[in-house]
C-alpha positions as CSV (number, residue, x, y, z in Angstrom):
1,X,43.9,-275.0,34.4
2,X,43.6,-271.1,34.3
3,X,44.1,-268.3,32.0
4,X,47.5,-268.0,30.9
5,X,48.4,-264.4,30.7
6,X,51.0,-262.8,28.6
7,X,53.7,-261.1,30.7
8,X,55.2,-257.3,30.3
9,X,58.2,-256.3,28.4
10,X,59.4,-255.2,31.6
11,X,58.5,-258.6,33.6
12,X,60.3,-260.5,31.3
13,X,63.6,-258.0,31.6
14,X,63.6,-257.8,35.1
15,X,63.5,-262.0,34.8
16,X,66.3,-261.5,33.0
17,X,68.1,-259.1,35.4
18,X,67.4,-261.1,38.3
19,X,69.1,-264.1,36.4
20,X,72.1,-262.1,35.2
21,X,72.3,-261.1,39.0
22,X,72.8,-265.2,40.2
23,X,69.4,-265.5,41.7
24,X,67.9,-269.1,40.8
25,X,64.7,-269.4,39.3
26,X,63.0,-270.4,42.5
27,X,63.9,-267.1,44.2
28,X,62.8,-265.2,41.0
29,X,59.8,-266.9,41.1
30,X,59.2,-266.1,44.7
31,X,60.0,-262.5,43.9
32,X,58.3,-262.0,41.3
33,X,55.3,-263.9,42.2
34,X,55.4,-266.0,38.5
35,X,55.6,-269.7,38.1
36,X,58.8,-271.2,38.1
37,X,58.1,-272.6,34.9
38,X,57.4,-269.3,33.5
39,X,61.0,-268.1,35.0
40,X,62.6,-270.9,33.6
41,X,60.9,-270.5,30.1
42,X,62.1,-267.1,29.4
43,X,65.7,-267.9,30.9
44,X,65.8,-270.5,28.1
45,X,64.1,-268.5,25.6
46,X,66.7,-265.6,26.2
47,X,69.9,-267.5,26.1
48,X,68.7,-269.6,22.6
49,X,67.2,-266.2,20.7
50,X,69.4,-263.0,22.6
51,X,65.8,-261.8,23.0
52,X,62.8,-261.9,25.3
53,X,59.8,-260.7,23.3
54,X,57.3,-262.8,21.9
55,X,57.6,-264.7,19.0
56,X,54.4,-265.0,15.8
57,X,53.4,-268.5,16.2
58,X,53.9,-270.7,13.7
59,X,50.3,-271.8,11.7
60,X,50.2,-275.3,10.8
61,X,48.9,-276.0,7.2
């Protein structure tokens, strides 16, 4: 597997506008050039939390 890297702000909103705009993931993905997993991740995130910016992780203990 390889590095995950955290996306921009802006990435993430213009995931969002792309979405908001009727294009499926896959053509976001291709447009982009992000997985479609990523795509599909923030879609979800967005319509569960209103918001696209990371989230503290939770520490088990």
């Amino acid at each position: 597997m390889g590095c995950s890297q955290e996306l921009s702000q802006f990435k993430r909103g213009t995931v969002i506008g792309c979405h908001l705009c009727n294009k499926s993931i896959h053509e976001i993905s291709l447009l982009l050039n992000i997985p479609q997993s990523t795509v599909s991740g923030i879609i979800t995130k967005w319509k569960q939390l209103g918001t696209t910016a990371t989230q503290p992780q939770s520490k088990w203990g």
